[in-house]
C-alpha positions in Angstrom: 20.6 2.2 26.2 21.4 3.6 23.1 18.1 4.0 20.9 18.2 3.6 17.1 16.3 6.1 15.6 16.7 10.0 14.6 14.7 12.7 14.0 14.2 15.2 10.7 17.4 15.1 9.5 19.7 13.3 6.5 20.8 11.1 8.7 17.6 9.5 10.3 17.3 8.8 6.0 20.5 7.2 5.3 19.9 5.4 8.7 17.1 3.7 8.0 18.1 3.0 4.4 21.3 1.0 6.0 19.1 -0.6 7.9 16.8 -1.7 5.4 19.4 -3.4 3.3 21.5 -4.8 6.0 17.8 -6.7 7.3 17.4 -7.9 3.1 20.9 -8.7 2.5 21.0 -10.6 5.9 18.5 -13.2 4.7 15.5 -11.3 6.3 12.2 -10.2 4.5 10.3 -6.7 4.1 7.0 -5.6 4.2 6.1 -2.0 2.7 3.3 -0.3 4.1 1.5 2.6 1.8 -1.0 5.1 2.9 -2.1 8.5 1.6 -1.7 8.3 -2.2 1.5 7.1 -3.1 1.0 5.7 -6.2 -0.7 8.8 -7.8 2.7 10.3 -6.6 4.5 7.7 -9.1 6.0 5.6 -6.2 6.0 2.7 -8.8 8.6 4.3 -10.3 11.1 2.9 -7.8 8.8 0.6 -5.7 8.2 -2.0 -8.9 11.9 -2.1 -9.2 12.2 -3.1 -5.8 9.5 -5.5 -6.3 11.4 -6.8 -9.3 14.5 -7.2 -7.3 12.9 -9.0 -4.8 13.9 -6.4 -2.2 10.1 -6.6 -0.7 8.2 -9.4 0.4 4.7 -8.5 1.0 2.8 -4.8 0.7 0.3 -3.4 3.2 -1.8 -0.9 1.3 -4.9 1.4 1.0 -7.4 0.6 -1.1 -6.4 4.2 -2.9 -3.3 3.1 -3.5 -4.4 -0.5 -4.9 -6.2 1.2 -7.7 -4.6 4.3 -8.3 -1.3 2.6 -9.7 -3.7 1.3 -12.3 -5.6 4.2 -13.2 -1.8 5.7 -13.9 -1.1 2.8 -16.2 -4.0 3.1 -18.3 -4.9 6.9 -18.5 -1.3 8.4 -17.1 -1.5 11.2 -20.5 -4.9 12.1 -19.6 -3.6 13.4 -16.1 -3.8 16.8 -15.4 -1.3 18.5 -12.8 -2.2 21.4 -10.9 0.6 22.5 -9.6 -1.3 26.2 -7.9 -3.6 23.6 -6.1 -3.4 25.7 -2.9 -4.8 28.7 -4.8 -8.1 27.0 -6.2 -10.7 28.5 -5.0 -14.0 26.1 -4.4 -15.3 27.6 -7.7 -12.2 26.1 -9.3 -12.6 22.7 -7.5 -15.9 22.5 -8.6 -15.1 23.5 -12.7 -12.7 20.6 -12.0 -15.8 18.1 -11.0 -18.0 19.4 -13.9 -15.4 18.1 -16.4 -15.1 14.8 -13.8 -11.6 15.4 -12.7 -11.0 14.1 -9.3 -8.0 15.8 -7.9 -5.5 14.3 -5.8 -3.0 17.2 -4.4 -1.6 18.0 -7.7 -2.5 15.3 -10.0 -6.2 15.3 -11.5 -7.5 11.7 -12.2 -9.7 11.4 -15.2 -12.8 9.7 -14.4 -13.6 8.5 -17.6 -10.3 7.2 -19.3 -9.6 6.3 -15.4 -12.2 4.9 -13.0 -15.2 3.9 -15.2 -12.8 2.1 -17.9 -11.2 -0.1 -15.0 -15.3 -0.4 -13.4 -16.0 -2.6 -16.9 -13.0 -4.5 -16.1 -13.7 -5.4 -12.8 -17.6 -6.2 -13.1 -16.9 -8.8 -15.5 -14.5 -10.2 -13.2 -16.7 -10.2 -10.0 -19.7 -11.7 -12.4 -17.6 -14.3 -13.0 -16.3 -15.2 -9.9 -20.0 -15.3 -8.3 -21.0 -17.2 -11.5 -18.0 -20.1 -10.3 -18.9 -19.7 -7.0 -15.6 -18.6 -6.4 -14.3 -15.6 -3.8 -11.6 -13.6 -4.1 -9.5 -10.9 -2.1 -9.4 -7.4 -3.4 -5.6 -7.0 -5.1 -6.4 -10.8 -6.3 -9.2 -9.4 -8.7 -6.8 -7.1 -9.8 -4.4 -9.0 -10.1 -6.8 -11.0 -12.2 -7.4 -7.9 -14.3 -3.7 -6.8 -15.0 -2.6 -10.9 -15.9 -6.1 -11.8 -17.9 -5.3 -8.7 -20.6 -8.3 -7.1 -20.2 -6.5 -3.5 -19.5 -3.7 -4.0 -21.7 -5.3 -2.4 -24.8 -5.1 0.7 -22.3 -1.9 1.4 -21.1 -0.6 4.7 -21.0 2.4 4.9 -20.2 5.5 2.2 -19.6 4.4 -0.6 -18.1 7.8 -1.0 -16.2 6.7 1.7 -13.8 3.9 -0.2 -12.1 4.2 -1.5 -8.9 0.7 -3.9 -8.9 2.1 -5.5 -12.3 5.4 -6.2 -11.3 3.5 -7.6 -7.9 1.3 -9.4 -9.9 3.7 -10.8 -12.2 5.2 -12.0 -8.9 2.7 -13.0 -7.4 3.2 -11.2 -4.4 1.1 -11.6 -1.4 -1.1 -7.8 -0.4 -2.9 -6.7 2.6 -5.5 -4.2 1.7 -7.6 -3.5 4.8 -10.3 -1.2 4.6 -10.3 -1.2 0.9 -14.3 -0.5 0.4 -13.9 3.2 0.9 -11.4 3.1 -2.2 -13.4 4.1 -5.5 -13.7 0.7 -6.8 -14.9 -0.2 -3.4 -17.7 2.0 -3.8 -18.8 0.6 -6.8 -18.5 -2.9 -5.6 -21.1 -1.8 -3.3 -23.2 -0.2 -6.0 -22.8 -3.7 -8.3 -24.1 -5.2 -5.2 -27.0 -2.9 -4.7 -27.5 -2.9 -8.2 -27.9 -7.0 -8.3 -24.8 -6.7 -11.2 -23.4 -9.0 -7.9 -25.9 -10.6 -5.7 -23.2 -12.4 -3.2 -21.7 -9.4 -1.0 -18.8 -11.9 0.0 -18.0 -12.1 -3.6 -15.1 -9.7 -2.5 -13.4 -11.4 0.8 -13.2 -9.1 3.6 -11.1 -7.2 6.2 -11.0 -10.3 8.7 -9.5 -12.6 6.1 -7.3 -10.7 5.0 -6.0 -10.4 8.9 -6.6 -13.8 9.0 -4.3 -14.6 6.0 -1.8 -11.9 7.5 -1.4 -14.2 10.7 -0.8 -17.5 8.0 1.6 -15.7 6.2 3.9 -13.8 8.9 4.1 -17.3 10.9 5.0 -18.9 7.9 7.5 -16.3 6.4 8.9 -15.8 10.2 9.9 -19.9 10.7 13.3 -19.0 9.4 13.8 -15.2 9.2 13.0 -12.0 10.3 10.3 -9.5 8.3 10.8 -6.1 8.8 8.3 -3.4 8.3 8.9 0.0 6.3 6.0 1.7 6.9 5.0 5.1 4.6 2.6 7.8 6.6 0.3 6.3 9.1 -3.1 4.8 9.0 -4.5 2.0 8.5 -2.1 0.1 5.9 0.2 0.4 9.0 -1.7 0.0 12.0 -3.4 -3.6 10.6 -0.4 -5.7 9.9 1.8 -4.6 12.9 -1.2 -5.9 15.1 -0.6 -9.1 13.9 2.1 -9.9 16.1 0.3 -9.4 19.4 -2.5 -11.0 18.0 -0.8 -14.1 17.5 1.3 -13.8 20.7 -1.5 -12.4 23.4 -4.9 -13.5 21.9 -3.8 -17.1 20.2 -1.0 -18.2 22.6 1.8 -18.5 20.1 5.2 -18.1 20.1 5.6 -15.1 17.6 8.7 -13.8 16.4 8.6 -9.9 17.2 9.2 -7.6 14.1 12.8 -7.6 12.7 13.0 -4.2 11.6 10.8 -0.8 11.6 11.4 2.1 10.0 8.5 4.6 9.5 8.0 7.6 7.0 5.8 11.0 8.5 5.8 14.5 8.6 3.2 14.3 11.5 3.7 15.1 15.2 3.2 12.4 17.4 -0.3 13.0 19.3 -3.4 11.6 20.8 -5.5 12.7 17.5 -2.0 12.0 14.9 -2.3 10.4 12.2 1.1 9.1 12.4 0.5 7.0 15.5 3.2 6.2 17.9 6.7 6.5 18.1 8.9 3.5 17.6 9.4 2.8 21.4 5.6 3.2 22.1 5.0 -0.1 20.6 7.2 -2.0 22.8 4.7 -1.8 25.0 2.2 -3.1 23.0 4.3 -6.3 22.6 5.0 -5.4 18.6 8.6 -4.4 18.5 11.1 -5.7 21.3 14.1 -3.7 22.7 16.9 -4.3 20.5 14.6 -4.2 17.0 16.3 -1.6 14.7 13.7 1.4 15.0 14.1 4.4 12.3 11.6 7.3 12.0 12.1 9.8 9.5 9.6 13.0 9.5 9.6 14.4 6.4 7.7 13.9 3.1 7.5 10.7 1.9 7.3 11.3 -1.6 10.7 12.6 -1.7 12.2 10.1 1.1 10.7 6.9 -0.3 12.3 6.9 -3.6 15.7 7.6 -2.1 15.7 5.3 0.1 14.5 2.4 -2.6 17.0 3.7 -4.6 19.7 3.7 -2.5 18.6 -0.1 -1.3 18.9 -0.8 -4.9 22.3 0.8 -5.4 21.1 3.4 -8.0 
């Protein structure tokens, strides 16, 4: 049987950007994944467009990349590139901490125009929300913060170019497992520690969000297909693809396989790789079937991602 993905070439890029639009234009839905830190790369650039165009359905991301679209919106001019970053020497990396600059690659995020003017935000939401007695996913509180004008004052550079407001403008449903080792993560836990929030379930957890992953792909997957496109490896990928085994091995039910997988890396496939498996590989583990289109590209995503979106959008 012929297979249907390439390797490290223009064509493995074109192919899975055919196939991407073909599964949309088809009737079927998408789900992005995004690890690393793609939205201190500017991924919102394209991605919100996308969003806009309602060319993605639901987003799988790291709690990195949750928060880091926002700390671009409201301190983007206060960024500092770096663009030697291979040269610093740890005497330069830690200049770079005295004047609370936390570098990403290239890209220095200001701490104080940043993270600790999004922390005020966010404490008077979780307050709140333990005040009503209420509970809330992760993205949902920031959603809560982007829609309730509480950043708006802030922003720093065109709002248009934000992926988490176009999604929250939208509405549109977010998986963020793992998302307490993200920097607002960590100072959840300090609130909490602090007694600033004395319910730790304030923020609902991991579990519910697989939980609400499960409710949502066998809704969404009545009528269509969802696809995944997933960018780099980790954990905003490995969650949600688990969720069809899950509901096909563990609760009983008939579960529609994945329409669609197309995968971004630049990471040999190993035991210890932080891309995971190939394609085929997850046959086995009852995720993709046979005949599901199956792309993997292996090169850097920063570049492929926003040709591919644009190219799904006809730019």
């Amino acid at each position: 049987m012929k297979h249907n993905y390439r390797h490290f070439n223009a064509a493995a890029m074109v192919d899975a950007a055919e196939g991407y639009k073909k599964h949309v234009e088809g009737g079927g839905k998408m789900m992005i994944t995004l690890a690393g830190a793609m939205s201190t790369a500017e991924l919102g650039i394209t991605l919100a467009e996308m969003i806009r165009q309602d060319k993605v359905h639901l987003i799988s991301c790291t709690g990195a990349n949750l928060e880091e679209d926002i700390f671009n919106l409201v301190a983007h001019t206060h960024y500092e590139r770096v663009p030697h970053y291979r040269e610093l020497s740890a005497k330069d990396e830690q200049a770079l901490l005295e004047r609370h600059m936390n570098r990403v690659t290239d890209t220095c995020i200001p701490e104080g125009e940043a993270m600790r003017r999004m922390e005020k935000v966010m404490i008077d939401l979780w307050a709140k929300a333990e005040k009503e007695n209420k509970r809330y996913f992760p993205h949902e509180f920031f959603y809560q913060a982007l829609l309730g004008g509480g950043l708006k004052q802030y922003y720093d550079t065109d709002p248009k170019n934000s992926w988490m407001l176009a999604a929250a403008e939208k509405n549109l449903p977010i998986i963020c497992p793992g998302w307490e080792d993200a920097t607002l993560g960590n100072m959840y836990a300090a609130a909490c520690m602090r007694n600033d929030v004395k319910n730790v379930h304030t923020v609902r957890t991991g579990i519910e969000y697989m939980m609400q992953m499960a409710e949502f792909y066998q809704g969404i997957t009545k009528n269509t297909s969802l696809g995944m496109f997933q960018i780099g490896g980790g954990i905003a990928g490995d969650f949600p693809i688990c969720v069809v085994p899950m509901l096909h091995q563990d609760l009983g039910l008939n579960a529609r396989l994945w329409g669609y997988f197309a995968q971004i890396s630049d990471s040999t496939t190993s035991y210890g790789s932080y891309s995971g498996a190939v394609p085929n590989e997850k046959i086995t583990w009852g995720k993709l079937g046979i005949d599901t289109p199956k792309y993997i590209v292996e090169s850097d995503a920063t570049i492929v991602a926003p040709l591919i979106f644009s190219y799904v959008l006809g730019l």
